[in-house]
C-alpha positions in Angstrom: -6.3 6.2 7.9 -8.7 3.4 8.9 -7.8 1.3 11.4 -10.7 -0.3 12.2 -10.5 -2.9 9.5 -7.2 -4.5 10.6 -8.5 -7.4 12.4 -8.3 -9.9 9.9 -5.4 -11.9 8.1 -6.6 -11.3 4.6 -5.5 -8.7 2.2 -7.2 -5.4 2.4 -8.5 -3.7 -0.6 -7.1 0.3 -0.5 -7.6 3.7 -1.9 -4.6 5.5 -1.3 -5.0 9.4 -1.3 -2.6 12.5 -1.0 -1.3 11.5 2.7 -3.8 9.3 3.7 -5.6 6.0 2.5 -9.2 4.4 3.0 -9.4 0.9 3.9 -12.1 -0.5 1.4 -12.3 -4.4 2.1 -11.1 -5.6 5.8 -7.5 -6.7 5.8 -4.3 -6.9 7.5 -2.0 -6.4 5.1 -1.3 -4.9 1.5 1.0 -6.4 -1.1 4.1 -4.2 -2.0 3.6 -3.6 -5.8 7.5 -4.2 -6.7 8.6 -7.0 -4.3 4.9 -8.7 -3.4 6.0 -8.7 0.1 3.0 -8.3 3.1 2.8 -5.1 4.3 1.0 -4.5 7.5 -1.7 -1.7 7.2 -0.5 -0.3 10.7 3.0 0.2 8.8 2.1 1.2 5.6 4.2 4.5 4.5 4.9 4.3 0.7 2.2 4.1 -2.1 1.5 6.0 -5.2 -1.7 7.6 -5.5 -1.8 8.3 -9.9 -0.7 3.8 -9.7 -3.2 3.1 -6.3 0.3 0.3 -5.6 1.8 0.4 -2.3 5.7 0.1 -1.5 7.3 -1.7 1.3 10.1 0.9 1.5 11.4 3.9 -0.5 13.7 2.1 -2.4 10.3 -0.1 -3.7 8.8 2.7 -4.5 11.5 4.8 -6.4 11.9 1.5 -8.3 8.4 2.0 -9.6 8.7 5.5 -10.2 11.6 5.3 -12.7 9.9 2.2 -14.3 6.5 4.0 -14.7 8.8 7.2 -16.4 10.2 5.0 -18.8 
């Protein structure tokens, strides 16, 4: 994880991995791909790597999962 770009208010471009993620563009905060909600980067838990989308919470992200299975 990349802290170091988390000192602005904009919305940080992301490469999530397998247990980690890079910060590519400086930002605060990621959008949760089901609810659009502001995730701060410091908090971020949930994300799909094969989808690059981040989740605010599990239930976010199983959402996606059985939508993406359909």
């Amino acid at each position: 994880m990349n802290s170091d770009f988390t000192n602005t208010s904009a919305e940080a471009k992301v490469l999530y991995l397998d247990a980690d993620y890079e910060v590519e563009s400086a930002g605060s905060f990621v959008r949760c791909a089901v609810t659009g909600e502001h995730i701060a980067i410091d908090d971020l838990k949930y994300w799909s790597v094969a989808r690059q989308e981040a989740y605010v919470d599990v239930d976010a992200s199983l959402k996606a999962e059985l939508e993406a299975s359909k």
